[in-house]
N, C-alpha and C positions, 0 to 999 in steps of 0.2 A: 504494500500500500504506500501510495505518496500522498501528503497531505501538504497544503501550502497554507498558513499563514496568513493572520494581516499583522502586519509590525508596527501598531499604532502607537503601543505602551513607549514614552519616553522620543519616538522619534521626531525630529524634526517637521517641518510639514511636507518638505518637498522631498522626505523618505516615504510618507505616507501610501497604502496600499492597501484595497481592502479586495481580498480575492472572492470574489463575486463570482466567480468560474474558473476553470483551467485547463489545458490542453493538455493531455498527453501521449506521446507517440507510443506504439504496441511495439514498432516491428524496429530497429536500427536502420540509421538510414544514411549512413556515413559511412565511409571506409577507409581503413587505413593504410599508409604506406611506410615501409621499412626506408628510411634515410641514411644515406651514410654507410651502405651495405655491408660493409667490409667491416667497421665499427663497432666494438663490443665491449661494456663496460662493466664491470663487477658491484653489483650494487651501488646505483646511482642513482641519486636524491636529491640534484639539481642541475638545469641546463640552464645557459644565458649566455648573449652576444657581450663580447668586448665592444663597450660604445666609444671605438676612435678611428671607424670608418672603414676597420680590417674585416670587418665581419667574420671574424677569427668567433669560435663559440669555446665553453668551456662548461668542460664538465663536473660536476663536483661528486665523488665518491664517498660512502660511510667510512671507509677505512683514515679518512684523512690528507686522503690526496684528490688535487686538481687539475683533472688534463685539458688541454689545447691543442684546436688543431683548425685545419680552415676550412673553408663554408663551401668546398667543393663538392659537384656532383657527387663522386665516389670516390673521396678521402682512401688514404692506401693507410696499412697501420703506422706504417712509417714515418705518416706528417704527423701522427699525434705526438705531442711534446707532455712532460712534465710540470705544467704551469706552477703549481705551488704542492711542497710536500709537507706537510704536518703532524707525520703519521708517527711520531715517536712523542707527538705530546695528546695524540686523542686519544680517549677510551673507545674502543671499537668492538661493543657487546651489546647484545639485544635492543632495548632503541639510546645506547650512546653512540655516539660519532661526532662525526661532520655532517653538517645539516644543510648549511647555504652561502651563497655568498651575494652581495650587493655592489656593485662599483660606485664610487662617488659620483655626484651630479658633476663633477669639478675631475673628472678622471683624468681628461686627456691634457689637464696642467699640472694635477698633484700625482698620479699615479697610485691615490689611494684608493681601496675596497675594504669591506669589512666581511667578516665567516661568522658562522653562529658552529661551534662544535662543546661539546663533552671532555675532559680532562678527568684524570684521577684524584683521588683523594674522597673521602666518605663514600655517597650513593652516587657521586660522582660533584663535580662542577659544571656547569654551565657558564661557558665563557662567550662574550663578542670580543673579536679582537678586530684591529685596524692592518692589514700589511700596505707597504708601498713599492710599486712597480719602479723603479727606479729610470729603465726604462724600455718605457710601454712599444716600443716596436720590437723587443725581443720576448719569448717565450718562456722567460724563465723568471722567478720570483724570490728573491731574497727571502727566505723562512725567518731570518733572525731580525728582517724590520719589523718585526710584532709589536705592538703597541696593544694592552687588555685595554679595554674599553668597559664594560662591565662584566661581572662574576656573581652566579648565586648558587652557592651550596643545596644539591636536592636531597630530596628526601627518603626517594624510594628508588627502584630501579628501574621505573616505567615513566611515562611521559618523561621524557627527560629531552624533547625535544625543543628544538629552536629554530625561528627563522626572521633573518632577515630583509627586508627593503626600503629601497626610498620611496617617499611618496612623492605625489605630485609636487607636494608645498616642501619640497627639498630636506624635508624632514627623515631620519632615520627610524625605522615602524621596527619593532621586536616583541617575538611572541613566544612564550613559555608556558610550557603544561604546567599542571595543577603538583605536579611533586610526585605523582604515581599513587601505588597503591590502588585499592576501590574504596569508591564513595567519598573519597578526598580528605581522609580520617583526619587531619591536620585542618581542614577548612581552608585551605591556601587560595583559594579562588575568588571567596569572599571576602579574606583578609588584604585590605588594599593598604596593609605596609610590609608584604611580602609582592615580588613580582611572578608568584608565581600562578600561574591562572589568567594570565592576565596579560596585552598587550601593552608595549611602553610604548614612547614617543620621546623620542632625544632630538638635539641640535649638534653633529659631531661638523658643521661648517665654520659656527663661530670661534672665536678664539676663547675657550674656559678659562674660567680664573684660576689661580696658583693652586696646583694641588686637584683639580680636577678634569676631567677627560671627555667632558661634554657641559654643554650649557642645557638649562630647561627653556622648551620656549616658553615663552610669556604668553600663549593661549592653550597651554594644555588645561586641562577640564580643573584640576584638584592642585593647581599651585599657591592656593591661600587656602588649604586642607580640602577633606573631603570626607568620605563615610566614618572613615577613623580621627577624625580629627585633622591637627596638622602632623599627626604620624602619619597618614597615608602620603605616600610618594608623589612627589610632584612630577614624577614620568612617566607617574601610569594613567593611561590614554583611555585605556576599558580593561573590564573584570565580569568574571565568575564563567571562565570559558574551561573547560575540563582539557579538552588536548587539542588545540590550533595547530594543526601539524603544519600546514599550508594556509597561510593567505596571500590577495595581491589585492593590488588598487588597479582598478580599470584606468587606461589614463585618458579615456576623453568623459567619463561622467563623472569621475573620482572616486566612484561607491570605491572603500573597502570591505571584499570579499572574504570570509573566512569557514573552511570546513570544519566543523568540530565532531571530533570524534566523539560516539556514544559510548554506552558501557551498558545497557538493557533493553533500552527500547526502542532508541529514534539517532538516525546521523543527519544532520543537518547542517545549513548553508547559513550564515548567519549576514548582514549587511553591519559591520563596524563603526560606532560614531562614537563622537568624544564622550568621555563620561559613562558611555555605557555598563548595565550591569546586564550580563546573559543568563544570569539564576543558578549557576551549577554551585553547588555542589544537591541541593531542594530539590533546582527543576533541570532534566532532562529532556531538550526541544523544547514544544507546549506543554506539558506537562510536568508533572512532580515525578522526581524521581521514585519507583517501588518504596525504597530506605525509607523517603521521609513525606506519606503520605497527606500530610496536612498541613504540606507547603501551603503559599500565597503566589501568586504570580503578580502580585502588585510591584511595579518599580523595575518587573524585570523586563526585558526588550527579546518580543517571539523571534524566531529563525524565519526568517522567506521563505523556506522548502524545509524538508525533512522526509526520510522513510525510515518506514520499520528496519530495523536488526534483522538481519535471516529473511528479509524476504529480498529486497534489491542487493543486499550486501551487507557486510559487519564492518567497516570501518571506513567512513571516506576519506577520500583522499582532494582537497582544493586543489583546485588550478586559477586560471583564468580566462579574463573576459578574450573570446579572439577579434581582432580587429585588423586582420590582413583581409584584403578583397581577393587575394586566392582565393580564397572558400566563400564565394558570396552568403549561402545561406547558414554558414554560421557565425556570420559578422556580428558585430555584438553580445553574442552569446558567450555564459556563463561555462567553460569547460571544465568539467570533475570527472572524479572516477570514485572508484571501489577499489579497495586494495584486494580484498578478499573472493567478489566474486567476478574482478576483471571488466567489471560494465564502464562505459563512459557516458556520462549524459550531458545533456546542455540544455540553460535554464536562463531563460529570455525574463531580464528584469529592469523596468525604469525609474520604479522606485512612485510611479505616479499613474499607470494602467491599474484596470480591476482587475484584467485578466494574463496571469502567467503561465507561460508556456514551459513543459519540464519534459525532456524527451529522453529515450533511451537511444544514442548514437553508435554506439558498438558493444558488440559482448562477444564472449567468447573466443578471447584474448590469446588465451595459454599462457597469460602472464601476470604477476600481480602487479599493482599499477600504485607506486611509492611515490611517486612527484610528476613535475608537468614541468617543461623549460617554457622559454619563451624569448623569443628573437626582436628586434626592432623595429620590424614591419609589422609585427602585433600577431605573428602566428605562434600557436601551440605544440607543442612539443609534449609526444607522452613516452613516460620513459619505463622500460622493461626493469623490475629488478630481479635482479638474481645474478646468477656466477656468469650468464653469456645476454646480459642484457644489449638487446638493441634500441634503437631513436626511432621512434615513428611519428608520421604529422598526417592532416587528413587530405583526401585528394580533394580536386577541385570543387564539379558542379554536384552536389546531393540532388537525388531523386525528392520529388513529393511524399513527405513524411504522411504515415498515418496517423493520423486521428484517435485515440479513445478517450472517452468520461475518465477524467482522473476524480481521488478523495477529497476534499478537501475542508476544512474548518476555520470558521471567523470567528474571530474574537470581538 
């Protein structure tokens, strides 16, 4: 079952949505194609273009290493290069790693990016760090320019992921699971002077004062306190999200997009604004989570989508809005997946229609589907994981999608 959402609770007006109907496709109606043929990477968990005109892409592996190589039809293994190696300070066990990487808005003068990975010590760390390209027309990366940027001690051994981006507004966006474990025993979700559960919002462009390694901007939501007082962090942007494995910011509506993984009953798609609270650790999707059945959904802000556990899948995986006119008919659209039962769908959202469109675009993959790249021209990239993962993207013109009544529920 898929059920969609109005997301009225807390949103702006011009998020406002109230699903009055919705579309959605029976049959897939996309296809995919293997890129880069020759190409195989070992559990990979992020793709992106080097933005300095080489359209060089790069891949980011669990293990802690980042390879490059360039944007040719059928790349031989041999142009792939070594981009950045990290692999003796990540933890590389069940979900630790390396997780992402960002380039600066400012790359192709400073040669800086930032990674989101896992390090040793306790249930592990969660580090950002900053490296610098020293330089950027060659393929190889100084390991020892590390600059930490930020660090939070986990708690469990589970969500222990992270990821970074910039957003439109040249801001740097970071997103951390709830600390692991089930039902979020600590409350780290809700607790808004832990970042964990919760999406920050840094300024790594300006110059920080003495002693610190990012500025706050001066319109984040809780920089003259918030739900905790002025203990809650003046970086954190939104809260009570269980595990944001993936998000992006579309960059011609701005919406930021975020999957959150479930833990019983619903994975869903959430739409990001400042301040928000998404109700985890209480409420799972629209509802209260089994645990804590006499939640409130007051104050919390619904998902735009959502389906059951075990029926479309057990864990989603975010992507992105695609915006390349290769694919005409999925321009604008919302591309995710399922890690678990391989499907991909695409989920047509303006934040101001009654009616959302949520399709199933491919299944039946033969692969689990860990993360999504995404190039300059605004195309999607799904990526294989496992020991012979390959790069696939969609072919051009889709057929006419079917049609069926989907579930759905207003609030």
């Amino acid at each position: 079952m898929i059920r969609f959402v109005s997301c009225r609770t807390l949103l702006p007006a011009f998020l406002l949505a109230t699903s009055a109907g919705v579309t959605v496709g029976d049959e897939p109606t996309f296809e995919l194609e293997r890129v880069y043929p020759q190409l195989s990477f070992t559990n990979m968990v992020h793709l992106q273009e080097i933005p300095d005109g080489s359209e060089r892409r790069v891949v980011v592996t669990k293990s802690g290493r980042i390879h490059v190589f360039p944007n040719n039809p059928d790349p031989d293994p041999a142009d792939v290069s070594l981009f950045l190696d990290i692999s003796d300070r990540v933890w590389d066990s069940g979900e630790r790693g390396l997780f992402s990487i960002a380039f600066s808005p400012d790359y192709t003068d400073s040669g800086e990016f930032y990674v989101s990975y896992v390090t040793t010590g306790g249930q592990g760390v969660s580090r950002i760090s900053r490296f610098t390209h020293e330089d950027i027309s060659t393929n190889t990366v100084d390991a020892s320019t590390e600059e930490i940027i930020y660090s939070v001690s986990q708690d469990f051994s589970n969500h222990n992921n992270g990821m970074v981006e910039f957003g439109p507004d040249g801001m740097l966006y970071i997103g951390f699971g709830d600390g692991g474990s089930g039902d979020d025993p600590l409350n780290r979700a809700q607790d808004t002077t832990s970042p964990l559960g919760s999406i920050l919002r840094i300024d790594v462009l300006s110059e920080p004062a003495d002693g610190d390694t990012y500025v706050i901007p001066a319109d984040n939501p809780f920089v003259d306190g918030g739900p905790d007082g002025t203990d809650t962090l003046p970086e954190m942007y939104a809260y009570g999200l269980r595990n944001p494995w993936r998000f992006s910011h579309d960059p011609v509506t701005g919406f930021l997009y975020a999957g959150d993984v479930g833990q019983v009953s619903w994975e869903e798609v959430n739409i990001i604004v400042s301040g928000g609270n998404y109700g985890w650790r209480e409420v799972e999707g629209s509802e209260c989570n089994p645990t804590f059945p006499n939640c409130t959904l007051d104050g919390t802000i619904l998902p735009i989508a959502e389906y059951v556990r075990g029926d479309l899948g057990i864990s989603i995986t975010g992507g992105y809005v695609s915006r390349t006119p290769r694919v005409p008919g999925l321009e604008g659209h919302y591309v995710f997946g399922d890690f678990g039962s391989g499907r991909l769908f695409a989920l047509e959202y303006t934040g101001v229609e009654e009616t959302v469109s949520f399709e199933i675009i491919a299944e039946d993959l033969g692969f689990n589907i860990a993360s999504f790249g995404y190039d300059l021209s605004g195309d999607v990239y799904t990526l294989a994981f496992g020991s012979s993962g390959g790069i696939y993207r969609f072919v051009g013109e889709d057929p006419e999608p079917t049609a069926a009544s989907g579930v759905w529920k207003l609030y």
